[in-house]
N, C-alpha and C positions, 0 to 999 in steps of 0.2 A: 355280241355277248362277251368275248373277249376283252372287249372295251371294259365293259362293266367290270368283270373281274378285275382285271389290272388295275382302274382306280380304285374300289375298296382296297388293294394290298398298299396302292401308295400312300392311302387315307391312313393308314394303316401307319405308315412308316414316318407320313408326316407328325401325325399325332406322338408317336414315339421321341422322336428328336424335337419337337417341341422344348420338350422339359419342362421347366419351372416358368415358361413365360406368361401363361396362363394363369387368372387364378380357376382356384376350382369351381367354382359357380359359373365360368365361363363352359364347363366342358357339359355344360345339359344343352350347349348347342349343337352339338353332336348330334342328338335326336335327330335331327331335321334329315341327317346324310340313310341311315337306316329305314326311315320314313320314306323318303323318296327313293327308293331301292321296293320296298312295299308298295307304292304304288306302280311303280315300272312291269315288277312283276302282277299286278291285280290290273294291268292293260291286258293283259295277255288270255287273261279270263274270257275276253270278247270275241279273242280268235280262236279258240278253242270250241268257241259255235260252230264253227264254217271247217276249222281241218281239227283232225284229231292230233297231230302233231307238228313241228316244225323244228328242224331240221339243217342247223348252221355249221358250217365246216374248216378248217383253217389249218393249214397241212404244216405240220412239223416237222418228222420224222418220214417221211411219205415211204421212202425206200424196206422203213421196215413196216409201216401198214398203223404207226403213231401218229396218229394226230391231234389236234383237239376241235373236237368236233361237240357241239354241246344241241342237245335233245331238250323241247319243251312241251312235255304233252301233260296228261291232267294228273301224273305221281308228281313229276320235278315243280311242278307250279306248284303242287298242296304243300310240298316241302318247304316251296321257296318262297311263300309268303307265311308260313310258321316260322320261317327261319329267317325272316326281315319282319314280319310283325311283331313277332312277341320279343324280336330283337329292338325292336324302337322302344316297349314297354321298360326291354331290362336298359335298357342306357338310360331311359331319362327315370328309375330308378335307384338306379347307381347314383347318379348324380347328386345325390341326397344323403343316401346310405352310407356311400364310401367317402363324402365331402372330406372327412379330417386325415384320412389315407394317405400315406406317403405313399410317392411314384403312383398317382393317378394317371400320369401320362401312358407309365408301362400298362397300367390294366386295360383302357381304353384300346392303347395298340393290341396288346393281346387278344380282346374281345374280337376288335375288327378283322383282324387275321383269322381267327376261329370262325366268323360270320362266312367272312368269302373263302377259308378251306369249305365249308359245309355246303357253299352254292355250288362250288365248282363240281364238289361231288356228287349232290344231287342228278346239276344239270350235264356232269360229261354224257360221253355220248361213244369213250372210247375206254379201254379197260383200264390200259396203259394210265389215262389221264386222271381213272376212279381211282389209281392206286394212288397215282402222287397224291393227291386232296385227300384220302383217305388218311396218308401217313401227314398230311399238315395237320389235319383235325388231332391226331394223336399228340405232336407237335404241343400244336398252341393250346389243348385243354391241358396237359401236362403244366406249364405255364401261369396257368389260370387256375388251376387244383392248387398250386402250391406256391401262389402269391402270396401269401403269408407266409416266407420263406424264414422266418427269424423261428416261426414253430416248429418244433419237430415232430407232429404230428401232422405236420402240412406238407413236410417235405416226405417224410415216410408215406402218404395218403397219395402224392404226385406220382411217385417211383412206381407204387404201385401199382399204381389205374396206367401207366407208360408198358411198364412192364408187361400187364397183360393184355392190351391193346396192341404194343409193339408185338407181339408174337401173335397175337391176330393179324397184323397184316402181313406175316411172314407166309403166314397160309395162305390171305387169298391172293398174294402176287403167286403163289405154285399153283392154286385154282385158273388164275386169269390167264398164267402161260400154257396149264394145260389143256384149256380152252382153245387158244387163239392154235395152238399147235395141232388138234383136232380138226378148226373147221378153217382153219388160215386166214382168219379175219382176227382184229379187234376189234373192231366196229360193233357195239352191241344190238342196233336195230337190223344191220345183217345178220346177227345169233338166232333172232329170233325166227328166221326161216328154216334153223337149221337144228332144231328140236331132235329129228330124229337120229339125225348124223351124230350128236352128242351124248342121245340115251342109249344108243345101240355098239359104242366104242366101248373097247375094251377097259377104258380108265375114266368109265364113267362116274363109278365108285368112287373111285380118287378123288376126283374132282368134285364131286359134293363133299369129299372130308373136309375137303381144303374150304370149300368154300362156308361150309358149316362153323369152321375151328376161327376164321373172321369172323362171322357177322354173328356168332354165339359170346365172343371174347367181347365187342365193342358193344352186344345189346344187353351185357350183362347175362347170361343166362347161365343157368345151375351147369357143371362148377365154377364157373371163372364169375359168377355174380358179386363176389365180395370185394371189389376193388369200388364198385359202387357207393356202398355204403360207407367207406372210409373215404371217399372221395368227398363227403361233406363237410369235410375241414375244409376245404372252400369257400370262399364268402358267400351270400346268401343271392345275389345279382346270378354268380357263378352257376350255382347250383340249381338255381332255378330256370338256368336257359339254357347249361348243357342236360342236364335230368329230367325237363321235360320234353322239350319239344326238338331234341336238335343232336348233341351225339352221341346219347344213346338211342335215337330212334336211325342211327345212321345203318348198321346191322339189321336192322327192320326194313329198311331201305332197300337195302342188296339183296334181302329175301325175297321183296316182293318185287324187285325189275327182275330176278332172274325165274321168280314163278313161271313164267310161260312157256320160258324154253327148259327147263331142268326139273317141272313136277312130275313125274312117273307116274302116281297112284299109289306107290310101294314105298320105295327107299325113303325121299326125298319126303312125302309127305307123312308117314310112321313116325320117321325122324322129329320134326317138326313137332311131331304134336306129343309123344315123348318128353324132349326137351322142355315142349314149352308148356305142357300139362306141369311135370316138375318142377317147372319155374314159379310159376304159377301159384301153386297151393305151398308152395316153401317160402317165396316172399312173402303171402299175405299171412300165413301164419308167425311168422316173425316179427311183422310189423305191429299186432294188437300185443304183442309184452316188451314193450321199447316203449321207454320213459322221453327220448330227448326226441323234440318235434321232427329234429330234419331227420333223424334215423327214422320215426314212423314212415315217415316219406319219404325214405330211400327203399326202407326193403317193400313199399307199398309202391314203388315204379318199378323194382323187380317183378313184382307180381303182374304189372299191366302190361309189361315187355312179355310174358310169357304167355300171358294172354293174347296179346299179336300174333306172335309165332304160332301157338298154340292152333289158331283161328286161321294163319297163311297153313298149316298143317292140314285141315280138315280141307281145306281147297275146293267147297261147294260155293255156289253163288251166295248162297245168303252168308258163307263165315268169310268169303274177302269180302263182300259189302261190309260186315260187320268189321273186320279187319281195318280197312281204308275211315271206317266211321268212327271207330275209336282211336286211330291214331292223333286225331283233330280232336274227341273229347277229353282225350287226358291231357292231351300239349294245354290244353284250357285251362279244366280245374287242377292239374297237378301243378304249374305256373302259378295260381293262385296261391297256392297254399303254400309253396315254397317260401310269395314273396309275403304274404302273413307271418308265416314264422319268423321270416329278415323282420318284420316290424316289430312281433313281440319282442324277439332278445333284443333288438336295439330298443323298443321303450322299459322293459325290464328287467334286465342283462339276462335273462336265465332261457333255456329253452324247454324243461324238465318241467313234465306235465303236472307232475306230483304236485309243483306247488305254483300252478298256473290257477286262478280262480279270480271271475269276474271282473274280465277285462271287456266286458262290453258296454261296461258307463263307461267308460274313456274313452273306447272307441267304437262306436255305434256303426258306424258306417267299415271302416273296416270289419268287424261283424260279421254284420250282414252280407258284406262280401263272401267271409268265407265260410259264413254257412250255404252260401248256394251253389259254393264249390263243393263241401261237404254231398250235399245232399245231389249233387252231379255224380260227385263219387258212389254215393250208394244205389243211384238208379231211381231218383225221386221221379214221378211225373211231375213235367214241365220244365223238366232238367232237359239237357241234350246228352247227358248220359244215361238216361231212363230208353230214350230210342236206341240208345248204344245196347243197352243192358237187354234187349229186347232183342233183338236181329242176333247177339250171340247166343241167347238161349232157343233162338229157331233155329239156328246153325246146326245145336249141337242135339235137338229133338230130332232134324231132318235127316240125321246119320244114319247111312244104311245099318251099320255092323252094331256098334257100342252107342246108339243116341241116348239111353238110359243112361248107363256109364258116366261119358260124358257131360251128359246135365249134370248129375249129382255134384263131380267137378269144376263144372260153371257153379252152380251155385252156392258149393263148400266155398269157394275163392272169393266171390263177389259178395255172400254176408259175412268173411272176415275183412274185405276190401272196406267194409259201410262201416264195419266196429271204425278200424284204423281213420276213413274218413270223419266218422265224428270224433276220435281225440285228438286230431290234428287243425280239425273247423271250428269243432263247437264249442268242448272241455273248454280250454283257456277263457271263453267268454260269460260262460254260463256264473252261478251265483254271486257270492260276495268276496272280495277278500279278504285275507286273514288280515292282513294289515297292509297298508296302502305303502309299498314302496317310496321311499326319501326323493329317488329324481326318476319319477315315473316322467319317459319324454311322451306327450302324444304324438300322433305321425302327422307326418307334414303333408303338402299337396302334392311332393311329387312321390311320395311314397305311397298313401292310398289310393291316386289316380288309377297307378295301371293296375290294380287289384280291382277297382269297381271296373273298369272297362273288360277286363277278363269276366268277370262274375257274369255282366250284361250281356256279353257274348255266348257263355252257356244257357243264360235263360231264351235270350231270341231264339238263338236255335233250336230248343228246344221247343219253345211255345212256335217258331213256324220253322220247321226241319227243313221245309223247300228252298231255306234260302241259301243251304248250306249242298244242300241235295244236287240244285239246280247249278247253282254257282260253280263247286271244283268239285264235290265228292262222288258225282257220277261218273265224269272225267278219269277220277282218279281209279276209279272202278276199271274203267275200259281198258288202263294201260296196265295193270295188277292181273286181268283175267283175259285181257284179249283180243273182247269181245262185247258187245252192248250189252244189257240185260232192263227189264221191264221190271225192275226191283227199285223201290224210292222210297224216301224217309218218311214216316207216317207218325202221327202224336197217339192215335188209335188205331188198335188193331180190334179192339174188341173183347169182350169175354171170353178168354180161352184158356188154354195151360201156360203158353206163355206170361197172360196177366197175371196167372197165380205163382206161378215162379217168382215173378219180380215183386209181388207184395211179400212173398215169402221171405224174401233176401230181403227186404226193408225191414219185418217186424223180429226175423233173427238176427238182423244186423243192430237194432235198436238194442234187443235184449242183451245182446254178446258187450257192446257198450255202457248198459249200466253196468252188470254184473263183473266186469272187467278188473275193477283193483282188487275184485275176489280170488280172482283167478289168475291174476299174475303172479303172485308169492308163491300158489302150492306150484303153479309150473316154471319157477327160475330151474328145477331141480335138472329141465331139459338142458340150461345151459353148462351141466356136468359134461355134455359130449360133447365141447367146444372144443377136446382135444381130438376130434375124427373127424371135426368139419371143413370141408375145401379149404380155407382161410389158412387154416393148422397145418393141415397137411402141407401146403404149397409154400405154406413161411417156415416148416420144418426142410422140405427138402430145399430151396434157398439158404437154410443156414448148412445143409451140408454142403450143397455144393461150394460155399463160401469158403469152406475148411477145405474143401478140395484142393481148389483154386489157391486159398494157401500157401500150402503141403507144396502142390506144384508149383507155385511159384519160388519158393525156397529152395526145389531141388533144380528147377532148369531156368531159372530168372533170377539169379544170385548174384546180378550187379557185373560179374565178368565177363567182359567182350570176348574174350578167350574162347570162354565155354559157349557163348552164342555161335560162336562160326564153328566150332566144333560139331554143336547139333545140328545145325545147316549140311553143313558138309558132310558127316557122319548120314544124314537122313536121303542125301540126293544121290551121295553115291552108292547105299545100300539100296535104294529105289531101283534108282537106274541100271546098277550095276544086275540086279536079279531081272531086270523086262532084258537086259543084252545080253547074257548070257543064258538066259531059258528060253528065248524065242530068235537068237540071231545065229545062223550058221557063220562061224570066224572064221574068216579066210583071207589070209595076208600077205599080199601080192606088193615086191617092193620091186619089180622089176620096172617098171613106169616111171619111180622116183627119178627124178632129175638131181645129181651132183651138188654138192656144194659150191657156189661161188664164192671167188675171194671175201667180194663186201659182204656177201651174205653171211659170212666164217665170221669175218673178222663183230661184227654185229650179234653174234652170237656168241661168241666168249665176251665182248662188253656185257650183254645181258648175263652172263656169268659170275661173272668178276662184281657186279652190282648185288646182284643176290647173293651172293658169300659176304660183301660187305655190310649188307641190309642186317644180315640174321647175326652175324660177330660182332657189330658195332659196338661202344657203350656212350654216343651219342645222337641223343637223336636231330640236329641237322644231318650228321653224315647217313642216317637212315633215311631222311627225307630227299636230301640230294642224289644217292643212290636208287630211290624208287621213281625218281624223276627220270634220272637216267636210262630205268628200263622202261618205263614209259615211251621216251625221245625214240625209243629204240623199236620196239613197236609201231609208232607212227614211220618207220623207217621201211621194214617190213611192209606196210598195206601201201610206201608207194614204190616199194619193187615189183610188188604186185599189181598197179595198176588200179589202184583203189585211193585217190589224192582226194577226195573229199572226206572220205573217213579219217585218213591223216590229219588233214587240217582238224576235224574233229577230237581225235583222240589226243591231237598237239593241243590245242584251246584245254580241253577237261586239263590235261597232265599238267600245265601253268597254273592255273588257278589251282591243281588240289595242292602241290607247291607251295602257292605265297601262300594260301590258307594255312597249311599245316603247320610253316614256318613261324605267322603270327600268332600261331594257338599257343605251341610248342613250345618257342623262344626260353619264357623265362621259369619253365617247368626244368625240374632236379631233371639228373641223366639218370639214364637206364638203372634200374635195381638188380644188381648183381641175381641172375637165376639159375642155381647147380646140380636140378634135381636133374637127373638123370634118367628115369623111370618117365617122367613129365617129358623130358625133350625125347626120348625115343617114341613114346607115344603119338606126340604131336608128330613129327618125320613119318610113323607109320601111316598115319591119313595122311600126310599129304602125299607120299608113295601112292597110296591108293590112288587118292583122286587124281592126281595128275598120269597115274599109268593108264584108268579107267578111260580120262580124255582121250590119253595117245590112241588107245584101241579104237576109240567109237570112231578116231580122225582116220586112221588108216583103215577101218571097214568100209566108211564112205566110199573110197574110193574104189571100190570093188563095184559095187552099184551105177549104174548110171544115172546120172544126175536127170531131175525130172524138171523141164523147163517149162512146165503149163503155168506154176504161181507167177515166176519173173516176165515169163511173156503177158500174162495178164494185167501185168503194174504197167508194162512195157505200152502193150497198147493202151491203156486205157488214162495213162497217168494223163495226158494233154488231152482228151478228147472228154475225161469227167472233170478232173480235177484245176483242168486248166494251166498245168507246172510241166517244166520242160526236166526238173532235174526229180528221178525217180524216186530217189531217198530221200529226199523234202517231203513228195506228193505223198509216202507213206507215212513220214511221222505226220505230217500236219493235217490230211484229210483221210483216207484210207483209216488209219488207227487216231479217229480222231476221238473216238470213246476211249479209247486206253488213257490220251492224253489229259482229258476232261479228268477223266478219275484219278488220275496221278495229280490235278491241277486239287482237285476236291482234297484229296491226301497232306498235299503238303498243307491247303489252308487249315484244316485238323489239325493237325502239327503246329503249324505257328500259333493257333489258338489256345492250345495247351502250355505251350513255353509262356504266350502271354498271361495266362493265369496264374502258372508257376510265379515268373515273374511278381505277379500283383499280390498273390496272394501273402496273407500277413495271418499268423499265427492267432492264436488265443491270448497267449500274452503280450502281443506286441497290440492287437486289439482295446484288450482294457488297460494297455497305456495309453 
């Protein structure tokens, strides 16, 4: 499985540095790599008869319990062929769409990066490994949201959707560690045993916020939902593969691997259906007064994401069935209709329904595509939404407490779900037009292909449910609840309240749609409170804290190195200095000191004599030859002491900051005469401090006996783990070999920014 992974990233990478060698019609050979990813994973289909899961291991990190380890049971497979299937549809889509696109190579890389972050997270199998995949997805859709980087509503729409994702995964790495520090595993198919150990801890609570405040921020849910809907400045390939079927069902994802081990009855499921009740009825009523097609169908995914959760909430057997069944109905019709709308604004540039009318001579087949998306979406019979729409209204009848309730809210959501579904299917195709656009394009083959294969895909399964039933969505059931269950997808149920619910929600969905541009004008009047809405509030407090940040950068970031080591040093010795003086008893015993020795004297007024020269100078060679000195002098010192490798050390740094200094230095003016007085006492008074505060901390040490358990442990163990005979190697280079790593990660940061400084070129050097 590893395997796999790695080459989608280098496919990934290949594609990238390609560049221009290709032309663009060449890159619908791409297809084929996604394609066969689809069927790798639709083998697996066949093993999922015989074991309910399988179980691949590959050790990393073994010492801290990181691995990667990847899980294939019937959730990661439904994922992982929505997320290689309709990933073949969006490529050889693309292909078409974005043909005139500059930097098609970048998009393509981008895509494939986004494809195998979303596999790897499906299929990990370790916390550790769901966070990394989890922050690529964040990554690479950022990326993909705002490949149209020349727009600034495409880069403000990236930042966004980054911004509130990136702080979703902030949460659930505190979820994942407070987890793995509960039951002392990462391993998530060991979590699962460990149910009770996790509800009955103290930080149980915690650990659902954390893990709530993720998978609520990436599945859109009410407040963080509106990065969503400005995320469809996106291209229409973009929007149609992360929106329906892939990151925003990733948060869906993580709710429903950890349903087993972390549903209470109380917190966990309350919660859930709270959230995703609000979700719910606040996208779908949003979505039927939104003119421009891809906002209908953004804030009408917010609504089907709420519906998920909503449904992972009520936690009875028929709402995860329903739950695991609609997650595969909407990846369908919502897919469709995404990539219908890519076709109308690319055949009539406009996406504004107002003046969308009778585009179904032109495009007959496209059409009829999406009206069976359409009518998926409202719960038609013969749809595979209709069985969807059906299993959630037993769900929410079956409810012990609120099933009234409940229903009412299933079905307030689901006849604004059918308005929104028909002005996003039908409107555009329906009567004549007003007048027949100049360069009306029709769509080509590779643009209504994967829209009729979507559409065909909801009717089969709809007209025979078993194939979908039998295939992954029982599977997917088993590993969401548990447990097997005798519950299977049926086209009839019969005359019942359920039947009447769903005609219900068809003929007021019907009516909410004609009557619809009646009722949009007297209610724009709702969008007066757009200044109380999540969106407002959260891009008002962003613009404080912006000023904040400012303010403070003005007063403690004002360009002077001066004043940086002032507040450094100011901060460590006011820290330090209040933990040793309120919890250390001082007691200063110099009876033990050993005498001055000659060289030791005479080495000591050099380091003297250097620092009087350093700080009087008004040249700066004689301040850099003078700090060298006390450098030299130093490395002098640790081999009186018996410490010859740190001298070679501190002799090596002391040379090179030397000739660097020197070459920086050189041909810069001497010293600026400085005579403030008030300034130089100041400065003397910290450094009094800190260097008195040292002396104390060095002569308390010595009162204490030194505790040799850390040096004896590097001692034994450096040549029997690390394989090194010299102790101060074994710890910088293995023992702290995280520290290194991330000082390695730090400076590449660093050199990245210099080289953009570097590169970067003004406005006006631009438009010359």
């Amino acid at each position: 499985m590893i395997g796999i992974l790695i080459t989608v990233f280098v496919v990934a990478f290949l594609i990238l540095f390609s560049g221009n060698l290709f032309r663009p019609k060449y890159f619908r050979l791409l297809t084929i790599f996604p394609l066969m990813l689809f069927l790798y994973f639709g083998y697996f289909l066949i093993n999922l008869q015989w074991e309910s899961s399988l179980l691949l291991h590959y050790k990393w990190i073994p010492a801290l319990g990181i691995n990667l380890d990847f899980k294939l049971d019937g959730l990661s497979v439904l994922f992982s062929l929505m997320i290689t299937g309709i990933g073949t549809l969006i490529y050889f889509y693309a292909s078409d769409y974005l043909k005139n696109a500059q930097y098609l190579n970048r998009f393509y890389c981008y895509l494939t990066l986004f494809m195998g972050s979303m596999l790897g997270l499906v299929l990990s199998d370790n916390l550790m490994s769901v966070f990394m995949f989890w922050e690529l997805t964040s990554i690479t859709s950022f990326f993909l949201i705002g490949f149209n980087n020349e727009e600034e509503n495409s880069r403000k729409s990236a930042m966004t959707a980054f911004a509130i994702t990136g702080l979703g995964g902030f949460f659930l790495l505190a979820g994942f560690l407070l987890i793995a520090n509960v039951t002392g595993s990462f391993s998530i198919h060991e979590l699962m045993n460990s149910r009770e150990i996790l509800q009955n801890n103290s930080l149980y609570v915690l650990i659902l916020i954390f893990i709530f405040g993720g998978a609520f921020t990436k599945s859109a849910q009410f407040p963080f939902h509106f990065w969503l809907p400005g995320a469809m400045a996106a291209p229409t390939p973009v929007s149609a593969y992360l929106h329906s079927a892939t990151m925003v069902k990733a948060g869906i994802y993580i709710l429903a691997r950890f349903s087993p081990v972390l549903s209470d009855g109380y917190i966990w499921n309350h919660t859930l259906m709270i959230v995703g009740g609000i979700t719910m009825i606040y996208g779908a009523f949003h979505s039927i007064f939104r003119t421009d097609l891809k906002a209908i169908l953004a804030y009408s995914t917010v609504s089907a994401l709420g519906i998920i959760v909503f449904l992972l909430g009520i936690g009875t057997e028929y709402a995860l069935y329903a739950a695991v069944t609609f997650i595969l109905v909407h990846a369908l019709y919502k897919a469709t209709l995404f990539l219908t709308a890519g076709i109308i604004d690319h055949a009539v540039h406009t996406r504004d329904i107002t003046e969308l009318w009778g585009l179904g001579k032109y495009m007959p087949i496209v059409a009829i595509a999406a009206f069976v998306a359409a009518l998926s979406s409202a719960g038609v019979p013969l749809t595979f939404g209709f069985i969807s729409k059906d299993l959630i209204y037993e769900s929410t009848l079956n409810f012990p407490k609120w099933g009234l309730y409940l229903t009412i809210l299933a079905v307030a959501t689901n006849v604004l779900l059918a308005c929104s579904g028909f002005l996003a299917g039908v409107k555009p195709f329906l009567g004549k037009l007003t007048k027949e656009p100049p360069h009306l394009h029709k769509p080509s083959f590779y643009l209504w292909l994967p829209v009729v294969i979507l559409s065909m895909l909801t009717l089969v399964f709809g007209i025979f449910p078993y194939i979908a039933d039998d295939g992954i969505l029982n599977y997917a059931f088993e590993s969401v609840a548990g447990g097997e269950t005798a519950l299977y997808l049926k086209l009839w149920h019969g005359f019942n309240t359920v039947l009447m619910l769903s005609l219900l929600t068809i003929v007021l969905g019907l009516f909410l749609f004609v009557v619809n541009r009646y009722l949009r004008a007297p209610l724009q009047n709702i969008f007066k409170l757009e200044s109380i809405s999540p969106q407002s509030l959260t891009e008002s407090f962003g613009e404080f804290f912006r000023k904040f940040a400012f303010i403070y950068t003005r007063l403690m970031h004002n360009g002077y190195l001066r004043n940086y080591l002032i507040v450094i040093i100011l901060f460590i010795t006011g820290l330090v200095g209040y933990r040793f003086f309120t919890t250390v008893p001082i007691e200063l015993i110099t009876e033990d000191l050993s005498g001055f020795r000659i060289y030791e004297l005479t080495v000591f007024i050099i380091i003297l004599v250097s620092i009087f020269y350093t700080l009087r100078t008004t040249s700066r060679l004689t301040a850099i030859a003078s700090l060298g000195v006390i450098g030299y002098c130093i490395c002098l010192i640790f081999v009186f002491y018996g410490a010859p490798d740190l001298a070679m050390t501190q002799f090596a740094i002391d040379t090179l900051t030397v000739v660097l200094f020197v070459l920086v230095l050189f041909k810069l003016p001497g010293f600026l005469p400085f005579r403030n007085k008030k300034i130089i006492f100041r400065d003397a008074l910290i450094s009094l401090g800190f260097g008195g505060l040292i002396m104390l901390i060095t002569l308390q040490s010595l009162v204490y006996p030194a505790n040799k358990e850390i040096s004896r442990f590097y001692a034994e163990n450096a040549y029997t783990l690390a394989k090194g005979k010299n102790v101060v190697n074994v710890i910088l280079v293995d023992f702290r070999g995280f520290d290194t790593l991330i000082e390695s990660v730090v400076l590449s940061i660093a050199a990245l920014g210099v080289y953009g400084i570097l590169k970067y070129r003004g406005i006006n050097e631009e438009a010359d």
